[in-house]
C-alpha positions in Angstrom: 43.8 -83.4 -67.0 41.1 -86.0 -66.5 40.0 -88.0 -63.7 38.5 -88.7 -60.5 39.9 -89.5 -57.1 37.2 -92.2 -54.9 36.6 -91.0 -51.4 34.5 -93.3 -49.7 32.8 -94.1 -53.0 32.3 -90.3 -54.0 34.6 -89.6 -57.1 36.3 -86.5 -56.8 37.7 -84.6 -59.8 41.0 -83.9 -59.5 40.6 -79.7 -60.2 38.5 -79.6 -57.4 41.2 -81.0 -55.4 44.0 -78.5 -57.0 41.4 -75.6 -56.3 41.4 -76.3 -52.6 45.2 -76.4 -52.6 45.6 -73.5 -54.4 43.1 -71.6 -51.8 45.2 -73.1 -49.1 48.2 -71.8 -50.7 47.3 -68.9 -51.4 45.8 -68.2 -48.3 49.4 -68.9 -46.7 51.1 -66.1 -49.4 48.5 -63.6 -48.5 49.3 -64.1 -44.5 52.8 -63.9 -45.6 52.4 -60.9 -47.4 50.1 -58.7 -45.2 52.7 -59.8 -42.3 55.5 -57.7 -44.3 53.1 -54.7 -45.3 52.9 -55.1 -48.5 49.7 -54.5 -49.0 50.2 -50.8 -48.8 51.6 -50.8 -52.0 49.0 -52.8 -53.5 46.0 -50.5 -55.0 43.4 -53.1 -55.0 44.1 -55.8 -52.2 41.3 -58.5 -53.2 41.9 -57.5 -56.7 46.0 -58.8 -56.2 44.7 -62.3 -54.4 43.0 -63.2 -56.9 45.7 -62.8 -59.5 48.3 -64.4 -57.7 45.2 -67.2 -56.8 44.7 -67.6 -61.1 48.7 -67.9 -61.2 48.8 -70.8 -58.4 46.1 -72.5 -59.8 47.4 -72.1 -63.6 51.1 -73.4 -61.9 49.0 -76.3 -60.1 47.9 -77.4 -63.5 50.9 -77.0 -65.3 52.7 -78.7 -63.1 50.1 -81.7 -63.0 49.8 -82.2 -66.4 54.0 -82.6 -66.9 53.8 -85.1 -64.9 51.2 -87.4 -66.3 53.7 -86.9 -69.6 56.7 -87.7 -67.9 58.0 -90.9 -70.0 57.5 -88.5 -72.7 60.4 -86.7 -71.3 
């Protein structure tokens, strides 16, 4: 996926954007998560947020580059 979004004249590329929403998201899984106590039956706590951060961020593309195919669809 290529391009830039213009804030105030500063170009933004777009996987910076969809890094900072997949922190955000999973920030709010991790929250979710330690709430329930499942991080007693993780072995390696910051090990398993980052995996489920790569998995976000890999859906956050996916899911971003269907739809600037869509009419091919």
């Amino acid at each position: 996926m290529t391009g830039e979004v213009n804030v105030y004249g500063v170009y933004i590329p777009w996987g910076i954007i969809m890094l900072l929403a997949a922190m955000g998201v999973t920030r709010l899984i991790s929250r979710g998560l330690a709430k329930f106590g499942f991080y007693r039956y993780v072995w390696h706590p910051a090990l398993f947020d980052f995996a489920v951060f790569v998995i976000v961020m890999g859906a956050f593309f996916f899911l971003f580059s269907l739809r600037r195919f869509s009419y091919a669809f």
